[in-house]
PDB file of N, CA, C, O and CB in Angstrom:
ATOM      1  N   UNK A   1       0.850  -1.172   0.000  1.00  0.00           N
ATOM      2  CA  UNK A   1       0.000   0.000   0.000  1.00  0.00           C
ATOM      3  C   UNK A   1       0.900   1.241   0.000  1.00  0.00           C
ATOM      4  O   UNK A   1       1.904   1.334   0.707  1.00  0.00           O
ATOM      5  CB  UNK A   1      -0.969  -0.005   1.229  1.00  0.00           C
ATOM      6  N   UNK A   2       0.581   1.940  -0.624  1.00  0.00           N
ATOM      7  CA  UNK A   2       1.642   3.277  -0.891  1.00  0.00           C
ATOM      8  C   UNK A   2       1.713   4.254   0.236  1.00  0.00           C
ATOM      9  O   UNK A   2       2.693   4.924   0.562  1.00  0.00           O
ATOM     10  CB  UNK A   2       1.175   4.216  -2.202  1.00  0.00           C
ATOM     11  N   UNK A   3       0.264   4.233   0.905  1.00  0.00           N
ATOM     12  CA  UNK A   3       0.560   5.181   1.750  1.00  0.00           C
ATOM     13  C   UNK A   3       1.497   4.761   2.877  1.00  0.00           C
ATOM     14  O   UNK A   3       2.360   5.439   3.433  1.00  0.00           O
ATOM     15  CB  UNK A   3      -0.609   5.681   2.211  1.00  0.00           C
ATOM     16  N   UNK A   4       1.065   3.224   3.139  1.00  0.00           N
ATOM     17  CA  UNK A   4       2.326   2.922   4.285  1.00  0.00           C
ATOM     18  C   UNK A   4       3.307   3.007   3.976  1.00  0.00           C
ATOM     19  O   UNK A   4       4.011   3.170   4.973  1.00  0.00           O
ATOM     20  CB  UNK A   4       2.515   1.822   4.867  1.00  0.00           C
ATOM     21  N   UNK A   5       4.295   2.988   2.421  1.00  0.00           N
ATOM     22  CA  UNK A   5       5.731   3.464   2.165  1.00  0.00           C
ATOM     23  C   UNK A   5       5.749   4.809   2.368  1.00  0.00           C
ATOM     24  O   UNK A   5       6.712   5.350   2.912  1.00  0.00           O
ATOM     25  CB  UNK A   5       6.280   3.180   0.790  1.00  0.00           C
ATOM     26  N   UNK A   6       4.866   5.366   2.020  1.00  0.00           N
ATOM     27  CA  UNK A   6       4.819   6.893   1.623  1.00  0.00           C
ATOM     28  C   UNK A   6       4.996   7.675   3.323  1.00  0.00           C
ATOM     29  O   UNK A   6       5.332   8.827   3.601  1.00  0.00           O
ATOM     30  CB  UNK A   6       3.001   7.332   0.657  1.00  0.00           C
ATOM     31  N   UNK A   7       4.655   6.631   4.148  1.00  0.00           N
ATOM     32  CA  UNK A   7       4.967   7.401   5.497  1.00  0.00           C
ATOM     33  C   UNK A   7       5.882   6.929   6.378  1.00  0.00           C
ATOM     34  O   UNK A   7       6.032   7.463   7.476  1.00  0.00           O
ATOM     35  CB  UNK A   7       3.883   7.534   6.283  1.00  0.00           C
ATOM     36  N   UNK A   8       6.602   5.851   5.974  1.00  0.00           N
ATOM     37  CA  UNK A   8       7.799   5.158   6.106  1.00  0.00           C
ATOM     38  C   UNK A   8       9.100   5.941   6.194  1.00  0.00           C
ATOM     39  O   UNK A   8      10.092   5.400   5.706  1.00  0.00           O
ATOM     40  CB  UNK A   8       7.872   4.302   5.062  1.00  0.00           C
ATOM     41  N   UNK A   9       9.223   7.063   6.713  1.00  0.00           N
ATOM     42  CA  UNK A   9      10.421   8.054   6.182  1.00  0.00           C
ATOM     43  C   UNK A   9      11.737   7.580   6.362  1.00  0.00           C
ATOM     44  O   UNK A   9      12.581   8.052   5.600  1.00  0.00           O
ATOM     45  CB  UNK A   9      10.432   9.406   6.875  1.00  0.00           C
ATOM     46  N   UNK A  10      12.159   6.620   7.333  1.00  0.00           N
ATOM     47  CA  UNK A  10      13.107   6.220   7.261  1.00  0.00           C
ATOM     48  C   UNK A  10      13.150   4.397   6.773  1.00  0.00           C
ATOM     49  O   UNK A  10      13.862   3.535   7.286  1.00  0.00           O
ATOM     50  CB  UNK A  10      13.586   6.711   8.482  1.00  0.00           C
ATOM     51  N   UNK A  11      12.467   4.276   6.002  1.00  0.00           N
ATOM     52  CA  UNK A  11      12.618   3.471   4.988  1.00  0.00           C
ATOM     53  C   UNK A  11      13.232   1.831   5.741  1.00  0.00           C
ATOM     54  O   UNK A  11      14.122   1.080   5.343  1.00  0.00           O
ATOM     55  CB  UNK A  11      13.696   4.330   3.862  1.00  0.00           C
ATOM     56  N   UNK A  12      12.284   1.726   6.990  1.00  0.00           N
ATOM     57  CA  UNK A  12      12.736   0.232   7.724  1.00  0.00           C
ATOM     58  C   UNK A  12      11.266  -1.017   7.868  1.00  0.00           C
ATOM     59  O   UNK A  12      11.085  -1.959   8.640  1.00  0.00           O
ATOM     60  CB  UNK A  12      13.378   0.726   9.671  1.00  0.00           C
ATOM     61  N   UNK A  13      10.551  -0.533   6.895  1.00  0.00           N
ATOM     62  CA  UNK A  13       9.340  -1.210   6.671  1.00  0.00           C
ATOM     63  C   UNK A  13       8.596  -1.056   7.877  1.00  0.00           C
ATOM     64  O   UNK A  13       7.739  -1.939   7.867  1.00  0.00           O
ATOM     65  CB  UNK A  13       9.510  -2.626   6.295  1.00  0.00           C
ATOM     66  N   UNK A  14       8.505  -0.379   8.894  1.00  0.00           N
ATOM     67  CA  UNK A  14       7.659  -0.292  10.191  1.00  0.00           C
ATOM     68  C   UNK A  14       7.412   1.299   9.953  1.00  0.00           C
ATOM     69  O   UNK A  14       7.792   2.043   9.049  1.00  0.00           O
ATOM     70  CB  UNK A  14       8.527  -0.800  11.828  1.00  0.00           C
ATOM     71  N   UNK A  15       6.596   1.541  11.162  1.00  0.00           N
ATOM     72  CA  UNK A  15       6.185   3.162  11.260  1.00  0.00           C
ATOM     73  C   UNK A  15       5.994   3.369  12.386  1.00  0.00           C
ATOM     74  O   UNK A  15       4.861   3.493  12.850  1.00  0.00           O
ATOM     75  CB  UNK A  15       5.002   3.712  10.575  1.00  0.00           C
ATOM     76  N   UNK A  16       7.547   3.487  13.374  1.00  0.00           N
ATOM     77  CA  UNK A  16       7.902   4.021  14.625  1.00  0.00           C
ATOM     78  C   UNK A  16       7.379   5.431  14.780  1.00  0.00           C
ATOM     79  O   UNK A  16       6.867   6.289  14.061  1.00  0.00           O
ATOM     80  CB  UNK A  16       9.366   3.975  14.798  1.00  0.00           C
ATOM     81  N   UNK A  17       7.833   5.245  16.366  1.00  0.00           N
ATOM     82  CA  UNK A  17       7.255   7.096  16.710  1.00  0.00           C
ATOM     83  C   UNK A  17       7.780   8.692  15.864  1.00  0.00           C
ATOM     84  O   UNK A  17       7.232   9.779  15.680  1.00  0.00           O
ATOM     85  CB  UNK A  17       7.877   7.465  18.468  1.00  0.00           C
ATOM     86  N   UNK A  18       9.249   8.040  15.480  1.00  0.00           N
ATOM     87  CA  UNK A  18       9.723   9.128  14.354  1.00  0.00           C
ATOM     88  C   UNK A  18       8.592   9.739  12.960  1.00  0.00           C
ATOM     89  O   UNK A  18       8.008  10.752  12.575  1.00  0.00           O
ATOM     90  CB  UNK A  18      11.087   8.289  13.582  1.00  0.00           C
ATOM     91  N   UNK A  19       8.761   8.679  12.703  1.00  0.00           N
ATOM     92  CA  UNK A  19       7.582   8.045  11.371  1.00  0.00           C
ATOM     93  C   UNK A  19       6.088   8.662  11.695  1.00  0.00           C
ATOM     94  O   UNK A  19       5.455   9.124  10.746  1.00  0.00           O
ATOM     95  CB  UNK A  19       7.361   5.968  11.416  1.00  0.00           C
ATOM     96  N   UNK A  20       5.676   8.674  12.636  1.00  0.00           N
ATOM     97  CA  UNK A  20       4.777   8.880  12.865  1.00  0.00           C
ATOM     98  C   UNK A  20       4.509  10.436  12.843  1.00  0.00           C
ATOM     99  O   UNK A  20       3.992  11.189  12.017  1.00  0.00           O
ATOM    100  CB  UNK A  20       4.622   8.203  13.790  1.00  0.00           C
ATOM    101  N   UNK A  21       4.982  10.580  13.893  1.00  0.00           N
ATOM    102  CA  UNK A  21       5.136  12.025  14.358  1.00  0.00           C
ATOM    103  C   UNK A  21       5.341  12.991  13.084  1.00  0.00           C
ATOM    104  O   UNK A  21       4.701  14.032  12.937  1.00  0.00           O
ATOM    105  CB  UNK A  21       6.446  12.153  15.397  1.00  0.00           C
ATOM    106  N   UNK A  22       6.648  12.355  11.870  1.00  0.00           N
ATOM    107  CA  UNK A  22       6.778  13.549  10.970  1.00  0.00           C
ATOM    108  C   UNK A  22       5.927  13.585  10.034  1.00  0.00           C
ATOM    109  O   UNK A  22       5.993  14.483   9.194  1.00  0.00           O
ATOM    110  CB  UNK A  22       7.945  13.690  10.370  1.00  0.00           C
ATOM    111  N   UNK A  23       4.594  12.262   9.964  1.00  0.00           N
ATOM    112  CA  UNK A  23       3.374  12.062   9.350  1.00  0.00           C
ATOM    113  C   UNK A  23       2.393  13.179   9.912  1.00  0.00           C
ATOM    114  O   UNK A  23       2.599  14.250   9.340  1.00  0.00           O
ATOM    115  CB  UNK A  23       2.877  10.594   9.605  1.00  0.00           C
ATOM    116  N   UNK A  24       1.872  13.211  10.406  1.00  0.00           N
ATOM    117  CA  UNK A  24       1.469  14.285  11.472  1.00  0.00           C
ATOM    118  C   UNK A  24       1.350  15.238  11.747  1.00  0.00           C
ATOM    119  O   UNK A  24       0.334  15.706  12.262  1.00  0.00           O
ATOM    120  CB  UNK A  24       1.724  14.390  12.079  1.00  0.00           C
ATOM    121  N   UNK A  25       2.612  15.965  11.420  1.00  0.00           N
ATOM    122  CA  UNK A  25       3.508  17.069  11.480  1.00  0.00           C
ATOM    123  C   UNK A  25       3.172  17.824  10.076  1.00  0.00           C
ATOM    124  O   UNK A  25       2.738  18.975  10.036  1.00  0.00           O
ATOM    125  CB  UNK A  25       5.127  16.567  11.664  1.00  0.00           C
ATOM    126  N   UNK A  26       3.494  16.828   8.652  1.00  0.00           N
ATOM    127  CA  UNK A  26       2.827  16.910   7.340  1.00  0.00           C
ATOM    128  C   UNK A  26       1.394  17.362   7.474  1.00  0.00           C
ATOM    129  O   UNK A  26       0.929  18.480   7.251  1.00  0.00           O
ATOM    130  CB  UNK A  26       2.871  15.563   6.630  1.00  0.00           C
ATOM    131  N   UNK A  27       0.780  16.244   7.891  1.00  0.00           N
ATOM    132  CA  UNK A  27      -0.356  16.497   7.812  1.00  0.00           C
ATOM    133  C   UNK A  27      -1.510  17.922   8.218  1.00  0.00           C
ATOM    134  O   UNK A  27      -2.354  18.562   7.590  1.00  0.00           O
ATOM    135  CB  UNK A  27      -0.503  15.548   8.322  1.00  0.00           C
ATOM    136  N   UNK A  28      -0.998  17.933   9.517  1.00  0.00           N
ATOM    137  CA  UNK A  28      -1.200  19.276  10.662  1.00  0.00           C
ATOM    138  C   UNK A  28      -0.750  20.635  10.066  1.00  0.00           C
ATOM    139  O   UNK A  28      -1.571  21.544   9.942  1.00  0.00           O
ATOM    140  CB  UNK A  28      -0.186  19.073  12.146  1.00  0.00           C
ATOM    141  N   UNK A  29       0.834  20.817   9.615  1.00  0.00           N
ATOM    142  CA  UNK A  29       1.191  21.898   8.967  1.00  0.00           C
ATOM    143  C   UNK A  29       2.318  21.777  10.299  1.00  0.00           C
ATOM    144  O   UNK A  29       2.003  21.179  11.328  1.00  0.00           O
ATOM    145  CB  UNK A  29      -0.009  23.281   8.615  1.00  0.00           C
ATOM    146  N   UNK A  30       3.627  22.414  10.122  1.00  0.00           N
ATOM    147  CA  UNK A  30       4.236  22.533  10.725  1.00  0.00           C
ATOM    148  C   UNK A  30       4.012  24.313  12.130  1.00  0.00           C
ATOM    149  O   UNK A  30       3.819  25.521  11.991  1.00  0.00           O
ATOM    150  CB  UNK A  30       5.231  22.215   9.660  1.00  0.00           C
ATOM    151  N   UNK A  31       4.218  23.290  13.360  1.00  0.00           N
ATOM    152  CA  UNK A  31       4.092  23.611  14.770  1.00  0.00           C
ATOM    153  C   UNK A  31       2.311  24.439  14.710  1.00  0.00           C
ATOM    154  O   UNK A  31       1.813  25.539  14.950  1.00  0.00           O
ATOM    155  CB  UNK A  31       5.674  24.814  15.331  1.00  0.00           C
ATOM    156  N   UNK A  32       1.943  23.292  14.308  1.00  0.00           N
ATOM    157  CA  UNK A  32      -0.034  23.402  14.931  1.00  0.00           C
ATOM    158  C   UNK A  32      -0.364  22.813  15.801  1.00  0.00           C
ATOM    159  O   UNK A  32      -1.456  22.946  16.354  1.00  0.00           O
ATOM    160  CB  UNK A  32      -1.248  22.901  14.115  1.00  0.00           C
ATOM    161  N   UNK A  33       0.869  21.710  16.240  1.00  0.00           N
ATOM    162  CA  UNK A  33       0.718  20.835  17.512  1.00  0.00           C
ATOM    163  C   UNK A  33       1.868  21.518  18.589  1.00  0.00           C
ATOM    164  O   UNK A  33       2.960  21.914  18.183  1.00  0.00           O
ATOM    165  CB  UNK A  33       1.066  19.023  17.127  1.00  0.00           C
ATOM    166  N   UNK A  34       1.423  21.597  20.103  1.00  0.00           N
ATOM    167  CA  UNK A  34       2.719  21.579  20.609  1.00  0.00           C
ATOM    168  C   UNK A  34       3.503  20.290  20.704  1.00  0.00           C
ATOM    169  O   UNK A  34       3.022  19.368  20.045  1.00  0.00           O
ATOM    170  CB  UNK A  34       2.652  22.106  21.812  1.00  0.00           C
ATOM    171  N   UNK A  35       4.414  20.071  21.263  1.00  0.00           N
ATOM    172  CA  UNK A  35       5.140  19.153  21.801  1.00  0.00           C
ATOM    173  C   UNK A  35       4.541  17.781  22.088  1.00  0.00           C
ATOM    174  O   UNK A  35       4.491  16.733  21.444  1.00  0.00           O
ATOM    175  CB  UNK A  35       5.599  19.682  22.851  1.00  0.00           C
ATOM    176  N   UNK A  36       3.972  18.283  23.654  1.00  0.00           N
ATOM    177  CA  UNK A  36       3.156  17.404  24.145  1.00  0.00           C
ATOM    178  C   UNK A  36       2.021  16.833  23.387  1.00  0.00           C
ATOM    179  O   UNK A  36       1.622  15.680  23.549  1.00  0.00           O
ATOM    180  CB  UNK A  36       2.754  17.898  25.144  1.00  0.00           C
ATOM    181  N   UNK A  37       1.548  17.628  22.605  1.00  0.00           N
ATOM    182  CA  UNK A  37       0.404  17.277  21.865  1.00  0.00           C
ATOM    183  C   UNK A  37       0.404  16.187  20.762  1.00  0.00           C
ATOM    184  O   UNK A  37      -0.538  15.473  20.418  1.00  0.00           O
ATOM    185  CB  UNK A  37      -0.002  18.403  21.315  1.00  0.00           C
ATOM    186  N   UNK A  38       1.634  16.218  20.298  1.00  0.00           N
ATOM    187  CA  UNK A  38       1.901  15.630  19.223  1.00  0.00           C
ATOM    188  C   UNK A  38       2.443  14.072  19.781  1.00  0.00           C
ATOM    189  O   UNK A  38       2.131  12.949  19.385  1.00  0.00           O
ATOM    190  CB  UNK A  38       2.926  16.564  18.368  1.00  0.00           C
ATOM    191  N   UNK A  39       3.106  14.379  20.545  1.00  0.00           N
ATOM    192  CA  UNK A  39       4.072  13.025  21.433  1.00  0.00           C
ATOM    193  C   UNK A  39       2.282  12.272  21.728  1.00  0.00           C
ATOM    194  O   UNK A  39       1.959  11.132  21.394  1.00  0.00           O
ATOM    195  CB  UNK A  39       5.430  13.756  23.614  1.00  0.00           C
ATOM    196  N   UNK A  40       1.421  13.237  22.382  1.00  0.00           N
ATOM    197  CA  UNK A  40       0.628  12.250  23.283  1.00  0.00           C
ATOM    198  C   UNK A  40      -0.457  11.237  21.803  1.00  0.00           C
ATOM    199  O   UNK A  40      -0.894  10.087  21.757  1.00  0.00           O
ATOM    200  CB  UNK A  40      -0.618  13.490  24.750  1.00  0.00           C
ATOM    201  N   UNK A  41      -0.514  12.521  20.738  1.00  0.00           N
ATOM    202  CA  UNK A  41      -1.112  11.621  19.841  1.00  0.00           C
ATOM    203  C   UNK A  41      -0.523  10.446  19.250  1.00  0.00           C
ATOM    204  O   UNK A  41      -1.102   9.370  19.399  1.00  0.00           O
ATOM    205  CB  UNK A  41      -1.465  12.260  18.933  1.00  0.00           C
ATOM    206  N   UNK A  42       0.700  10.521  18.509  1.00  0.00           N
ATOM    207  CA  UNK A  42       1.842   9.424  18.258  1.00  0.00           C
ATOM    208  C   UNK A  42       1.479   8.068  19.377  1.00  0.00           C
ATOM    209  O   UNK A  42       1.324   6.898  19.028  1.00  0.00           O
ATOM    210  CB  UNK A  42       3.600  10.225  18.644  1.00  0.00           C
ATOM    211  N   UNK A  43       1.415   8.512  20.539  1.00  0.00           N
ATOM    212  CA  UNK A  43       1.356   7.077  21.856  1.00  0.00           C
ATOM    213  C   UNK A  43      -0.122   6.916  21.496  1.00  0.00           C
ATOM    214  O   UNK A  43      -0.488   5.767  21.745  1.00  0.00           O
ATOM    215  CB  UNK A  43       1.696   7.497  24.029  1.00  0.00           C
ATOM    216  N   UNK A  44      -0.956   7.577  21.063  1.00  0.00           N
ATOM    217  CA  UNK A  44      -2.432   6.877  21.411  1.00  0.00           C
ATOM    218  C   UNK A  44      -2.686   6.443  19.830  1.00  0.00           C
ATOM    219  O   UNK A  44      -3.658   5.754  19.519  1.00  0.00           O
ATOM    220  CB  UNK A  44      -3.866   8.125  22.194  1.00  0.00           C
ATOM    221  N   UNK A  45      -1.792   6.879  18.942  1.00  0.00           N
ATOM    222  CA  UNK A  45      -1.868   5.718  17.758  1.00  0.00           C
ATOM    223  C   UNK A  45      -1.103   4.795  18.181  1.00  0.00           C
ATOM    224  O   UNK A  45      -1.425   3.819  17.502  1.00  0.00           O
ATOM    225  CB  UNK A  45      -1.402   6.067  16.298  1.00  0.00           C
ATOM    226  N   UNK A  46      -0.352   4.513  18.825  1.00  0.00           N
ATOM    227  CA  UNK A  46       0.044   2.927  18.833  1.00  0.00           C
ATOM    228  C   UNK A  46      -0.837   2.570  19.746  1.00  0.00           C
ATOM    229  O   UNK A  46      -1.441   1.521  19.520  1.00  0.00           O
ATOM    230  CB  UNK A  46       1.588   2.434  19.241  1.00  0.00           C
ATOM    231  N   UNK A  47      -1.147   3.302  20.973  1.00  0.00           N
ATOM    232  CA  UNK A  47      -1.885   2.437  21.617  1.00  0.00           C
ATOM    233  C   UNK A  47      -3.196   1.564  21.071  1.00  0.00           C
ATOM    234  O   UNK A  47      -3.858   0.598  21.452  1.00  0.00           O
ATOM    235  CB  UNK A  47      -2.198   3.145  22.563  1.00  0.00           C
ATOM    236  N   UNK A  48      -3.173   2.357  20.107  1.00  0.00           N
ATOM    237  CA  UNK A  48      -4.851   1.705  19.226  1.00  0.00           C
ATOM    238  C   UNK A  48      -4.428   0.715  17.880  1.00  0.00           C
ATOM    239  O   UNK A  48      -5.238   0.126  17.163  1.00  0.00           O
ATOM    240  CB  UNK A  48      -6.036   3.402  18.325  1.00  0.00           C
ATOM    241  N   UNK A  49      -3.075   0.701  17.756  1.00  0.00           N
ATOM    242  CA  UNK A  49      -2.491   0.414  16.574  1.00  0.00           C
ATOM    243  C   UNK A  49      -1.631  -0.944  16.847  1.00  0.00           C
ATOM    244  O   UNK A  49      -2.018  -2.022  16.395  1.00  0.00           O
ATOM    245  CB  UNK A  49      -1.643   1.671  16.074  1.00  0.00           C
ATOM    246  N   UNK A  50      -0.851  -0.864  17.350  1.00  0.00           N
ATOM    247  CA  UNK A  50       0.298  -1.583  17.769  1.00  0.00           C
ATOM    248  C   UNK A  50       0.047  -2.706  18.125  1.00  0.00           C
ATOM    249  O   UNK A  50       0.698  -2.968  19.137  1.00  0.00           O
ATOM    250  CB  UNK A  50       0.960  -1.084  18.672  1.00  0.00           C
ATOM    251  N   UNK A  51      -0.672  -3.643  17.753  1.00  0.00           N
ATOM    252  CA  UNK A  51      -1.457  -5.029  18.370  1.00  0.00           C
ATOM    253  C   UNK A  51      -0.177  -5.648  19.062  1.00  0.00           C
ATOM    254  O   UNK A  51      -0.254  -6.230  20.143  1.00  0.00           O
ATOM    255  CB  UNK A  51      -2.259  -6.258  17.029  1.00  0.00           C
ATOM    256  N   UNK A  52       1.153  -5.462  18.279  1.00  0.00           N
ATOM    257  CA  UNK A  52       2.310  -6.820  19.354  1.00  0.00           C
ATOM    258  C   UNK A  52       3.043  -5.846  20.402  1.00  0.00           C
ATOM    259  O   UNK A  52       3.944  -6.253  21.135  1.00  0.00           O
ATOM    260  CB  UNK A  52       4.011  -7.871  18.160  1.00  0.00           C
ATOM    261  N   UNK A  53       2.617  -4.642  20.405  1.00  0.00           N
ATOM    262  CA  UNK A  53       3.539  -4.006  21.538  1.00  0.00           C
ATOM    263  C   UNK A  53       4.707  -3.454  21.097  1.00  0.00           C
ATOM    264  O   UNK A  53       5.158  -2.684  21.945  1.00  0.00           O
ATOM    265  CB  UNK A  53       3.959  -4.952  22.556  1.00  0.00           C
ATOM    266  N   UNK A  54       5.473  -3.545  19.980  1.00  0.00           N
ATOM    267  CA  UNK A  54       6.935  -3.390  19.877  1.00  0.00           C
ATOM    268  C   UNK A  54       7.430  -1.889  20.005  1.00  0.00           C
ATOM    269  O   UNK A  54       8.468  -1.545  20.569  1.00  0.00           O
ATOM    270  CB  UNK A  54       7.395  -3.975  18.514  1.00  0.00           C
ATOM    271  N   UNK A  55       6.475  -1.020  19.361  1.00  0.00           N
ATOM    272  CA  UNK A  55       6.391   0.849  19.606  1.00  0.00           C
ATOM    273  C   UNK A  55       6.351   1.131  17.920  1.00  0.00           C
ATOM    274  O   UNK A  55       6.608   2.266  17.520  1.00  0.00           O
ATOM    275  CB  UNK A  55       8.242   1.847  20.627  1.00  0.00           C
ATOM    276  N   UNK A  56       6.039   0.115  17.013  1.00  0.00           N
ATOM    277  CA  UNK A  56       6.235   0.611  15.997  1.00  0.00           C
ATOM    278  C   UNK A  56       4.987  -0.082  14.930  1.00  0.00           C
ATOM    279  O   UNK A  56       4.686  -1.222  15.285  1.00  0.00           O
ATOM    280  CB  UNK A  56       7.741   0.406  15.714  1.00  0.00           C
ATOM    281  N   UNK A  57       4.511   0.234  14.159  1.00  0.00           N
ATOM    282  CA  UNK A  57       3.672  -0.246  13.398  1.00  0.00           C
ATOM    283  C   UNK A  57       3.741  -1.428  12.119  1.00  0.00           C
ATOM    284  O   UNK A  57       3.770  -0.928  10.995  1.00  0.00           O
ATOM    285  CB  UNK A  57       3.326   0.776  13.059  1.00  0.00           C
ATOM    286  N   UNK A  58       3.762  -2.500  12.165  1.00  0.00           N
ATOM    287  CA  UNK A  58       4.309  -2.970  11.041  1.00  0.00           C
ATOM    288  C   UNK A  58       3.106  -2.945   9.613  1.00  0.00           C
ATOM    289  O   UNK A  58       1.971  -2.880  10.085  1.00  0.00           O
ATOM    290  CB  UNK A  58       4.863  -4.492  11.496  1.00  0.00           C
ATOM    291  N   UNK A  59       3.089  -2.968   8.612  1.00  0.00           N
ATOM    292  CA  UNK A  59       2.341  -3.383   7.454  1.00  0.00           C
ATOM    293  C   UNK A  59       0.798  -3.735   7.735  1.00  0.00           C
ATOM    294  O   UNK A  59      -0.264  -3.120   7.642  1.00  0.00           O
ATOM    295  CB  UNK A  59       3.056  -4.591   6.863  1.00  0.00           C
ATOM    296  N   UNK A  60       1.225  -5.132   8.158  1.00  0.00           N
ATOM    297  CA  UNK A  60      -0.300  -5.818   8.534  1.00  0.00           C
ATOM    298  C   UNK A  60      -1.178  -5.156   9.646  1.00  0.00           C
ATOM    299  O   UNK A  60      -2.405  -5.214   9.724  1.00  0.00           O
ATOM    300  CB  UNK A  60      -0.101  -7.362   9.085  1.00  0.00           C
ATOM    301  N   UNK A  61      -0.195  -4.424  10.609  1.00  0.00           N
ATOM    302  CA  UNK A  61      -0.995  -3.772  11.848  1.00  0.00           C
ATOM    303  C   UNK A  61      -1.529  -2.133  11.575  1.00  0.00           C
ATOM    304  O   UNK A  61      -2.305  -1.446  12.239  1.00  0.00           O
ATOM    305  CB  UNK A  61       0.124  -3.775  13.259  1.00  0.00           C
ATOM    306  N   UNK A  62      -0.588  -1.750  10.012  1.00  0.00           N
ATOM    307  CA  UNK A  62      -1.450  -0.468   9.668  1.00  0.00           C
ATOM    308  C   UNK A  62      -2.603  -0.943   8.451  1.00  0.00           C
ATOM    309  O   UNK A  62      -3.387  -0.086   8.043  1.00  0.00           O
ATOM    310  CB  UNK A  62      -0.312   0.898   9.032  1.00  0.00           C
ATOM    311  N   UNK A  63      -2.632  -1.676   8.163  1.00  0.00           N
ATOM    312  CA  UNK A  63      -3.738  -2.243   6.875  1.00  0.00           C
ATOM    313  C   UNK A  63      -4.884  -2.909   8.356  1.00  0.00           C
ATOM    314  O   UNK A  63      -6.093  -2.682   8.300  1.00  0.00           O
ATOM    315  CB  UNK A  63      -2.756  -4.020   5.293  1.00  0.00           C
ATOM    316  N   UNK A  64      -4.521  -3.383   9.076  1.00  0.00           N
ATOM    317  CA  UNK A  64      -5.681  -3.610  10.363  1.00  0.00           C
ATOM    318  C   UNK A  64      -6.636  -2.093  10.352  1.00  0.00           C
ATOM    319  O   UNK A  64      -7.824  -1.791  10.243  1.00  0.00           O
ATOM    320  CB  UNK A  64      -4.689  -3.837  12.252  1.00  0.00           C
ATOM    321  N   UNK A  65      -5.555  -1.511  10.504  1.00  0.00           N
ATOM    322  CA  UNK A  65      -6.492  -0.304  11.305  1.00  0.00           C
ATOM    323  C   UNK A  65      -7.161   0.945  10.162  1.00  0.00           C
ATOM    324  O   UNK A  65      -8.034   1.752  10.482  1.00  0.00           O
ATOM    325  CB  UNK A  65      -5.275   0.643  12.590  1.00  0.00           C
ATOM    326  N   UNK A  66      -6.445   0.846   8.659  1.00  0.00           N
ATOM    327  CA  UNK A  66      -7.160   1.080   7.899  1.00  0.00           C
ATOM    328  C   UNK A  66      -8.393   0.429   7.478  1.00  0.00           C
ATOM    329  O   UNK A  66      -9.321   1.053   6.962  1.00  0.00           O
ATOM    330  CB  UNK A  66      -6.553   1.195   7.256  1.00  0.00           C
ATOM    331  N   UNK A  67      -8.404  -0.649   7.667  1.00  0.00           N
ATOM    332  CA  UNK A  67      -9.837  -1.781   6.838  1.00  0.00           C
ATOM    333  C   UNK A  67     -10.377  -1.475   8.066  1.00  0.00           C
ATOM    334  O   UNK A  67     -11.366  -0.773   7.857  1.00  0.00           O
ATOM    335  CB  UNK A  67      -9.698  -3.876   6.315  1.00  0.00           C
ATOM    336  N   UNK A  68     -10.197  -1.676   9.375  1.00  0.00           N
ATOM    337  CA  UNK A  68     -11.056  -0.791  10.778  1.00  0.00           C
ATOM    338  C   UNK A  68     -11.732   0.858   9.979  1.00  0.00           C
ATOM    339  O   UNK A  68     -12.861   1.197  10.333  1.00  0.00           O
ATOM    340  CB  UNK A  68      -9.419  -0.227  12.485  1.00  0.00           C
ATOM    341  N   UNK A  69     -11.347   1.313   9.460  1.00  0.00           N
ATOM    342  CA  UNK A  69     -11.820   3.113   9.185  1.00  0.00           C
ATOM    343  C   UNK A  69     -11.931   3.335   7.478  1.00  0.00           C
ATOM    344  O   UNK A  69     -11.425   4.242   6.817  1.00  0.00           O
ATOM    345  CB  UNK A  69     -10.275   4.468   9.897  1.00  0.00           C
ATOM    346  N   UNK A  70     -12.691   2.295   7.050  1.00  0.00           N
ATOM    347  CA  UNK A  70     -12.449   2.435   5.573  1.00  0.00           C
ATOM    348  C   UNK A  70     -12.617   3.998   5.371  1.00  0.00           C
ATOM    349  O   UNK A  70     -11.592   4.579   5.016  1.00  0.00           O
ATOM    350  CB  UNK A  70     -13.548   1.496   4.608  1.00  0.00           C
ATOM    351  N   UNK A  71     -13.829   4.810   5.556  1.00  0.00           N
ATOM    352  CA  UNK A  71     -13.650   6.137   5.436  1.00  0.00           C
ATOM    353  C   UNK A  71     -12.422   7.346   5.779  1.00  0.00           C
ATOM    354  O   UNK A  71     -12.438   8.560   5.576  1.00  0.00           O
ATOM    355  CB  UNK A  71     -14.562   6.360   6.005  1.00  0.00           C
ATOM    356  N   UNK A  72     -11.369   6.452   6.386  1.00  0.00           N
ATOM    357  CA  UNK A  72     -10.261   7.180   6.310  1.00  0.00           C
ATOM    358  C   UNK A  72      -9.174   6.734   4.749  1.00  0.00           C
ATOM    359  O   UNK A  72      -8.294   7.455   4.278  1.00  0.00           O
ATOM    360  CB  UNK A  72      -9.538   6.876   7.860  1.00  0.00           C
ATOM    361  N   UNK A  73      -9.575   5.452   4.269  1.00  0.00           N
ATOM    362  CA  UNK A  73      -8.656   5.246   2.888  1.00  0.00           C
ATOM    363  C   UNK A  73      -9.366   5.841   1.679  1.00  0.00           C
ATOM    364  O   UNK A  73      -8.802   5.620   0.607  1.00  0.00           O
ATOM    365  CB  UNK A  73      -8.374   3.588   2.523  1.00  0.00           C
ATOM    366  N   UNK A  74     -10.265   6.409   1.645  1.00  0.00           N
ATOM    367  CA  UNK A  74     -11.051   7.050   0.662  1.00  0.00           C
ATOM    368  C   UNK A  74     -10.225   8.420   0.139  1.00  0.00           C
ATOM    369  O   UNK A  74     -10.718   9.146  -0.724  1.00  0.00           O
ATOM    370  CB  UNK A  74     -12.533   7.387   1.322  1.00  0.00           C
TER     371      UNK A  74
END
């Protein structure tokens, strides 16, 4: 799926808190989040994301949570 490469920034097939955060960051526009704001969202996508725990998202666990929100792959 492209968007999971496409947000892959450092290119290790997962989508750690780095990854995340500079997804986010894109998305939002740069400093629309503070700090905290951004850190606490990053943790409550894995917390909702992360089915094995590791801190990082793999493939199958972001295609989970897209087919969970089809109205977000539209």
């Amino acid at each position: 799926m492209v968007s999971f490469l496409v947000t892959d920034f450092d290119g290790d097939d997962m989508l750690g808190e780095n990854d995340l955060r500079e997804a986010v960051k894109r998305l939002t526009g740069p400093d629309q989040l503070a700090q905290f704001e951004l850190n606490q969202l990053v943790q409550n996508i894995l917390a909702e994301a992360d089915l094995d725990d590791d801190g990082a998202l793999s493939f199958a666990e972001f295609e989970h949570v897209i087919d969970k929100s089809p109205d977000f792959a539209r």
